[in-house]
C-alpha positions as CSV (number, residue, x, y, z in Angstrom):
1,X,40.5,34.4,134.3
2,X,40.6,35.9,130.6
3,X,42.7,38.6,129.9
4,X,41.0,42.0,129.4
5,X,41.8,44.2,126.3
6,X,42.5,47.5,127.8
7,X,42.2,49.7,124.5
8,X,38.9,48.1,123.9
9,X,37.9,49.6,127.2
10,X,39.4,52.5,126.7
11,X,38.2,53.4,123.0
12,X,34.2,54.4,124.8
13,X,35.8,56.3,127.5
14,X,38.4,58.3,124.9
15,X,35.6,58.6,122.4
16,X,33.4,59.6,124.8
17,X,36.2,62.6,125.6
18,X,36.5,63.2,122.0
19,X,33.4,64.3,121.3
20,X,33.0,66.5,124.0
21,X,35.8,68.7,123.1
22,X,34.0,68.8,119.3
23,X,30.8,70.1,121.5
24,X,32.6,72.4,123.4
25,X,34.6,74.1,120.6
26,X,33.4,77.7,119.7
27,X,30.9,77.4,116.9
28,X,31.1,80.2,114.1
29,X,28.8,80.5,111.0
30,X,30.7,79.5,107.7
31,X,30.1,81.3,105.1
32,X,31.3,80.7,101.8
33,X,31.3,83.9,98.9
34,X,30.3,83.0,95.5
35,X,29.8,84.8,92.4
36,X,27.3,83.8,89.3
37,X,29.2,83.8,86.0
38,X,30.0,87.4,85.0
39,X,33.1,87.4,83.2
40,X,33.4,91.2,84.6
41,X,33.9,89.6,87.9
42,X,36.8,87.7,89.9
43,X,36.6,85.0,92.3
44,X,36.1,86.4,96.4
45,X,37.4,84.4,98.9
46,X,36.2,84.5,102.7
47,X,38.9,83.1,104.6
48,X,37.6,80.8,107.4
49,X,39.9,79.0,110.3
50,X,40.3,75.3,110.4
51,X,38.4,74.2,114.1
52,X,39.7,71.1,115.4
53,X,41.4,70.2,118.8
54,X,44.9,69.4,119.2
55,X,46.6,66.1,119.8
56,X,49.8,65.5,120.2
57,X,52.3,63.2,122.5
58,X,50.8,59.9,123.4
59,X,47.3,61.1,123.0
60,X,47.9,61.0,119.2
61,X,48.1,57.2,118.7
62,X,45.3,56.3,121.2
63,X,43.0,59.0,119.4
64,X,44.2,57.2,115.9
65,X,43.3,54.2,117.3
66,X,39.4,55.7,118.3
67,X,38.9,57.0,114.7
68,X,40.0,53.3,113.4
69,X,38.1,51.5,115.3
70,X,35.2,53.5,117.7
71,X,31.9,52.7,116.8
72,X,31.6,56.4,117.5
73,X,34.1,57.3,114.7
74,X,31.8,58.1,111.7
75,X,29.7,60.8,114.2
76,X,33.0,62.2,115.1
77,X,34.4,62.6,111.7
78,X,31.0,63.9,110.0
79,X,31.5,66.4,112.7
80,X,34.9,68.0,112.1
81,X,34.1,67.9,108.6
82,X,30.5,69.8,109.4
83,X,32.4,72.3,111.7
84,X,35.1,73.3,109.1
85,X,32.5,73.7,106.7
86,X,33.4,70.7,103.9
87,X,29.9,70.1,103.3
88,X,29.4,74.1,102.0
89,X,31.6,72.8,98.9
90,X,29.3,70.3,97.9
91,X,26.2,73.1,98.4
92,X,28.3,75.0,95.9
93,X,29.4,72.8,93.0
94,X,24.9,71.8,93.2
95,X,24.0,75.0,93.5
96,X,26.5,77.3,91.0
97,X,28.4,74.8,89.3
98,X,26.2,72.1,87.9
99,X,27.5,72.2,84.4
100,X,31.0,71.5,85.5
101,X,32.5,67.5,85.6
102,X,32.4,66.5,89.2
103,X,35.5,67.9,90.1
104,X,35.7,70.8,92.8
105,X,38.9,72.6,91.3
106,X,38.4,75.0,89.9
107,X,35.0,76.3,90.6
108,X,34.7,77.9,86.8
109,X,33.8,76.8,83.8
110,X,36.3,77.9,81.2
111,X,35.0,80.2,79.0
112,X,35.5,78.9,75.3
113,X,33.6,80.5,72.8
114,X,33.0,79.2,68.9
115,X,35.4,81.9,67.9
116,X,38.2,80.4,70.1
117,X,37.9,77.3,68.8
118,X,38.2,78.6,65.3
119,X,41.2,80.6,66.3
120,X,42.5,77.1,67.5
121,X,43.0,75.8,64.0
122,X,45.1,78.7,62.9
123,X,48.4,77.8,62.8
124,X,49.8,79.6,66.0
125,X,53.3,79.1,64.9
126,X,56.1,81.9,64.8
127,X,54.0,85.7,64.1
128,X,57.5,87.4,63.5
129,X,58.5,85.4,60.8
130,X,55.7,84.8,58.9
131,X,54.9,88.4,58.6
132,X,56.7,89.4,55.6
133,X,60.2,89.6,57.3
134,X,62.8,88.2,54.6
135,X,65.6,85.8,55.7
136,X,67.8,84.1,53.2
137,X,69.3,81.1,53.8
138,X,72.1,82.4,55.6
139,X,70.1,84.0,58.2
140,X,67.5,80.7,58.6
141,X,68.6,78.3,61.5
142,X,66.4,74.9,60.4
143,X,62.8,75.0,61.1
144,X,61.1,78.3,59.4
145,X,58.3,77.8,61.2
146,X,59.5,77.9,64.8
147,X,61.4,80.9,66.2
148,X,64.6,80.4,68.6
149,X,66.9,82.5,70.0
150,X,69.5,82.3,67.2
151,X,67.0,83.0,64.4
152,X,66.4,86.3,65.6
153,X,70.0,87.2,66.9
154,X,70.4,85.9,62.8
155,X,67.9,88.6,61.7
156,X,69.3,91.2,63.5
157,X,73.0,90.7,62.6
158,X,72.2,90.3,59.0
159,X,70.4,93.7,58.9
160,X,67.1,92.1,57.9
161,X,64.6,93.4,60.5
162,X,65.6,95.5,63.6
163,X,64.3,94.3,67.0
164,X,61.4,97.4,67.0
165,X,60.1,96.0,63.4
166,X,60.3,92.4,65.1
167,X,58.6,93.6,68.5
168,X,55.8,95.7,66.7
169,X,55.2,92.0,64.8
170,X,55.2,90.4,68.6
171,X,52.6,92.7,69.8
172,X,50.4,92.1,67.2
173,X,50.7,88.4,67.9
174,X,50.0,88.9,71.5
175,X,46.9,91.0,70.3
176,X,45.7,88.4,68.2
177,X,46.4,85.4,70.2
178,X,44.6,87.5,73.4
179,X,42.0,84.7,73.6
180,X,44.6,81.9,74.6
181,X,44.6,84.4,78.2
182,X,49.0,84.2,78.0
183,X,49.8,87.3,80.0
184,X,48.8,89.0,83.5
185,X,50.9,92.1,82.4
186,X,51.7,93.2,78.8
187,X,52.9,96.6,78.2
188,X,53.0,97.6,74.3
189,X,54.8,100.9,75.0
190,X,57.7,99.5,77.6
191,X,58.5,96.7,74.6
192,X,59.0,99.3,72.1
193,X,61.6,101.3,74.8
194,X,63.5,98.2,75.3
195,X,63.4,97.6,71.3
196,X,64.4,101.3,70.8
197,X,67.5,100.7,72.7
198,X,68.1,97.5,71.2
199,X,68.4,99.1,67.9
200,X,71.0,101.9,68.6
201,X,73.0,99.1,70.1
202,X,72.7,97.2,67.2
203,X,73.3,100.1,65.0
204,X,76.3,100.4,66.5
205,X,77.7,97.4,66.0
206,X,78.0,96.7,69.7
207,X,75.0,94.4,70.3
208,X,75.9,93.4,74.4
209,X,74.9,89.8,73.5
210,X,73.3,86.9,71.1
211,X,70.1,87.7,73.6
212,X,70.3,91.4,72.3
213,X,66.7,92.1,71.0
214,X,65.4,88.5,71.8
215,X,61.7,88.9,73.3
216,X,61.5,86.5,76.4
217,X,58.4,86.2,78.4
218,X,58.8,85.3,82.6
219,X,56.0,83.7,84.7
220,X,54.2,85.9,87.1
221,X,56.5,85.2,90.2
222,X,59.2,87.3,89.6
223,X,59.5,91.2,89.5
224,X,60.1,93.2,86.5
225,X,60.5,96.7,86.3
226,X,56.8,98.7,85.9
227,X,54.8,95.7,86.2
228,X,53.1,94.2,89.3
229,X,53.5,90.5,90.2
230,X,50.3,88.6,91.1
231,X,51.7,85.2,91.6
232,X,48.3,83.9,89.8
233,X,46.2,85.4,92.4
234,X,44.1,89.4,92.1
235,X,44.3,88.7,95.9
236,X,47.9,89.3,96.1
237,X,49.0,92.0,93.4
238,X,51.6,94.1,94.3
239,X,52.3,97.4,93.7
240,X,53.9,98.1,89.9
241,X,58.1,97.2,90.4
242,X,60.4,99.5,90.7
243,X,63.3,97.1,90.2
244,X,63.7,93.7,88.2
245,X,65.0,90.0,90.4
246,X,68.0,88.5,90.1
247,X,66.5,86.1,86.0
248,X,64.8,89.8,84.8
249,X,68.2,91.7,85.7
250,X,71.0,89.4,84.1
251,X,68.3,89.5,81.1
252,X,67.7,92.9,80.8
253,X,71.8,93.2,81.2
254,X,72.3,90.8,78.2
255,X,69.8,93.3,76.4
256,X,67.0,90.8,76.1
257,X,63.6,92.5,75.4
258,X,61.4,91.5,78.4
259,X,57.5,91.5,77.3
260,X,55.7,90.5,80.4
261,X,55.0,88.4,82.8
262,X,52.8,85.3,81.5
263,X,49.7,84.0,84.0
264,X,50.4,80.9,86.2
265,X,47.8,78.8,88.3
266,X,46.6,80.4,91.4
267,X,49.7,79.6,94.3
268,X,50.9,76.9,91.7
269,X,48.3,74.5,93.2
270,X,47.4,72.9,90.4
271,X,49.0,70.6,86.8
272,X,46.0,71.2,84.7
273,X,47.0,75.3,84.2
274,X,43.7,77.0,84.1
275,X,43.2,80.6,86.3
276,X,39.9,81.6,87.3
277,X,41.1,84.8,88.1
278,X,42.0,85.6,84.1
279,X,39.8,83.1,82.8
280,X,43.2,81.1,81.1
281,X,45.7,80.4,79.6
282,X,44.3,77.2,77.1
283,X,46.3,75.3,74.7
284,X,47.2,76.9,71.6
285,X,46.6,73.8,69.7
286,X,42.8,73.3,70.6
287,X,40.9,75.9,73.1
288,X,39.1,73.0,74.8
289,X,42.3,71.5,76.5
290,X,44.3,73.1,79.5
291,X,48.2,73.9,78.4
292,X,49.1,72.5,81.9
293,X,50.6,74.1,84.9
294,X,51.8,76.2,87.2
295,X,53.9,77.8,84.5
296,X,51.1,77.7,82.3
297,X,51.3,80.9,80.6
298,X,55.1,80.5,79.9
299,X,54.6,77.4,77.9
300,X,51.9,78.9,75.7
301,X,53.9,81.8,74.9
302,X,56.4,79.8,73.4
303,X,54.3,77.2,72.2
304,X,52.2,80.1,70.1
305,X,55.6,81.2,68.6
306,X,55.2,84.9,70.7
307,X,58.6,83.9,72.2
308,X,61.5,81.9,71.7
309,X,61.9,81.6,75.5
310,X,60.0,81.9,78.8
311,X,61.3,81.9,82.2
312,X,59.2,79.1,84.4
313,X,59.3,77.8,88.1
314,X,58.9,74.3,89.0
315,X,58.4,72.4,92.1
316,X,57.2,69.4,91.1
317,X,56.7,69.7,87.7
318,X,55.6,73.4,86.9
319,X,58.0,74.0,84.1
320,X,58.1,70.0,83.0
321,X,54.2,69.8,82.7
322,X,53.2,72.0,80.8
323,X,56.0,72.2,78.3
324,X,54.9,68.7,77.8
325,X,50.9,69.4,77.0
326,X,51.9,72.2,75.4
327,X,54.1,70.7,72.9
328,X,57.7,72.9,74.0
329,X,61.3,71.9,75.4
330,X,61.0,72.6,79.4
331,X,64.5,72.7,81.3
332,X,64.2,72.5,85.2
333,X,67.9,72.9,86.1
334,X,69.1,72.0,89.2
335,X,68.0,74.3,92.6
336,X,69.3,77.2,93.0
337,X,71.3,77.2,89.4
338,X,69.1,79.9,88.4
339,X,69.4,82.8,91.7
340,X,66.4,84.8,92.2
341,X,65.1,86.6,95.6
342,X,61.8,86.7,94.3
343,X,58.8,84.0,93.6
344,X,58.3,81.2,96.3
345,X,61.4,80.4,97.6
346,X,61.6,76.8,98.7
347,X,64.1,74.2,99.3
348,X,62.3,72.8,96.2
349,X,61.5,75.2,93.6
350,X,63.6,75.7,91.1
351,X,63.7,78.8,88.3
352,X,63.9,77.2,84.5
């Protein structure tokens, strides 16, 4: 007598099950929220639940083996995916987003006008000093056209600018360079406190470090004092800070002036570096390219010259990517080198 094939027999009988628990799940309308392409207007989310039973034990494998090799398979995955609503996304990118590559993330076109790719041919290189701030050659530290830490502790201690000549000259490269989208928060009038205070201290004579006056720039996952962190998201702001984490703190105590916080990708989903939410940040070498991500912003800070350092986080890759399309040095030190309480603490992500 030939031997029978049990799973074959089973796979009708357990497909046959299968499908009636997608029928008997609770249908709800999906909706999905789009906006046309007003630059006045952010992206709106309407947050649906995944529907799908649950398997688990030693109904997993014999369900695996149903999706593998049930002739009913197809009809049962076209319906998960119809229930959770995966065929709205292909609605949208026909409907709104025909001029976009086929690629569903993200659902905006980035906005690059003829002016910005003008700007893009500038050289973005150091504002600071190239504005008329004299350095002989004892204060110069190699490359004139790059700024680093050094060159302005240089300037300071040779009495050739004071940290609120050099931030006024930072501000007006952040207004300028405004089209490259670097920062979520920028606040003119807290730089020039912080500057202030950096020159009596250097008028003193009693600088409190070689980061005394320095402007550093820290990705939107980490508090500082009178701004609100985002984390790449309008979803998510928080209310202003009233204190800085543990990278803004031991900055602020070394008397490093801290300008912002720079815009990341949305969650730090994504390498490429692009925000919907803020329309940016692009490369400061050509407009049309992404600076890549999450720490997107930080990169093009320093890459524009705005900075000789910007604090970054990185997962799996978020400082190292995009200091590599943008052209900078990343560092992502080993985990928990760098302490902070804030940002996305993981077993994985790393400050940098």
């Amino acid at each position: 007598m030939k031997k029978t094939n049990m799973p074959q027999l089973l796979v009708p009988l357990v497909a046959l099950i299968f499908w009636q628990l997608l029928h008997n799940m609770k249908e709800k309308p999906i909706e999905i929220t789009t906006i046309e392409n007003d630059e006045s207007q952010s992206p709106v989310y309407n947050i649906i639940d995944l529907r799908g039973p649950s398997i688990s034990g030693r109904l997993l494998p014999l369900f695996s083996y149903v999706f593998s090799h049930s002739f009913l398979s197809p009809l049962i995955l076209r319906s998960l995916v119809n229930k959770n609503g995966m065929h709205k996304i292909r609605e949208l990118a026909v409907e709104k987003c025909q001029n976009l590559p086929p690629l569903f993330y993200p659902a905006h076109k980035a906005t690059v006008t003829r002016e910005m790719r003008e700007l893009g041919e500038l050289q973005l290189r150091n504002f600071v000093f190239q504005s008329g701030i004299e350095m002989d050659s004892s204060t110069s530290s190699g490359n004139t056209s790059t700024s680093s830490i050094m060159k302005f502790h240089n300037v300071y201690k040779s009495g050739a600018a004071t940290p609120s000549q050099v931030m006024e000259e930072v501000i007006i490269g952040a207004e300028k360079l405004s089209h490259l989208k670097i920062f979520s928060s920028f606040q003119p009038d807290d730089i020039r406190t912080q500057a202030q205070a950096s020159d009596k201290r250097w008028k003193e004579g009693k600088p409190l470090s070689v980061f005394d006056g320095v402007p550093i720039a820290i990705k939107d996952m980490s508090s500082i004092i009178g701004h609100r962190v985002c984390r790449g998201s309008i979803q998510v702001c928080r209310e202003e800070a009233t204190e800085d984490d543990t990278p803004a703190h031991r900055l602020r105590s070394a008397g490093a002036i801290l300008v912002g916080l720079t815009v990341m990708v949305e969650g730090g989903v994504t390498p490429l570096g692009y925000n919907a939410h803020w329309d940016g940040p692009f490369n400061p070498y050509d407009t049309e390219y992404y600076p890549g991500g999450s720490s997107s912003g930080s990169a093009v800070a320093v890459a524009s010259g705005l900075v000789p350092m910007a604090l970054g986080w990185d997962g799996g890759g978020s400082i190292r990517i995009p200091a590599a399309m943008s052209g900078v040095n990343g560092l992502a030190v080993t985990q928990g080198r760098i302490p902070y309480n804030d940002g996305m603490a993981t077993t994985v992500t790393k400050a940098g």
